[in-house]
Residue, then its C-alpha position, 0 to 999 in steps of 0.5 A: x822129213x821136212x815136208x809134212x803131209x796135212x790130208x787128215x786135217x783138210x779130210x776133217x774139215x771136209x768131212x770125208x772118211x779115207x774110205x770114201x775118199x780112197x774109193x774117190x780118188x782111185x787108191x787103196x786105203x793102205x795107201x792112203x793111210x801111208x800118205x796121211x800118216x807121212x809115211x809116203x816117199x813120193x807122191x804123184x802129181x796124178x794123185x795130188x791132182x785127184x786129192x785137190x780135185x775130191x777136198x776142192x784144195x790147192x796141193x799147198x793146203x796139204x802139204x808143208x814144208x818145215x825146216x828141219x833143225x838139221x839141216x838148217x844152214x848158217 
């Protein structure tokens, strides 16, 4: 999937474990670890909101969007 999810790095930065940050923003740890590992399908704009609320991030801090080789157009 082109849109990768960059939560360990801005964690790492902000020296925050994912239990931590899980019990902050009000999800499970499972599902926090689905969405650092890109594992995640969607994400909701609550969540993204509660993540940028707990790091002091902007959303395009944690996600980025690649092109993927395969569906580049000509």
């Amino acid at each position: 999937m082109p849109i990768i999810v960059n939560l360990d790095v801005i964690m790492a930065k902000r020296k925050i474990s994912s239990s931590e940050l899980a019990e902050k923003i009000n999800i499970t740890q499972a599902n926090l670890s689905i969405l650092k590992n890109n594992k995640a399908k969607a994400i909701r704009f609550s969540t993204l909101e509660a993540i940028c609320k707990a790091l002091d991030c902007q959303p395009g801090d944690i996600l980025e969007y690649i092109e993927d080789e395969n569906t580049r157009r000509s």
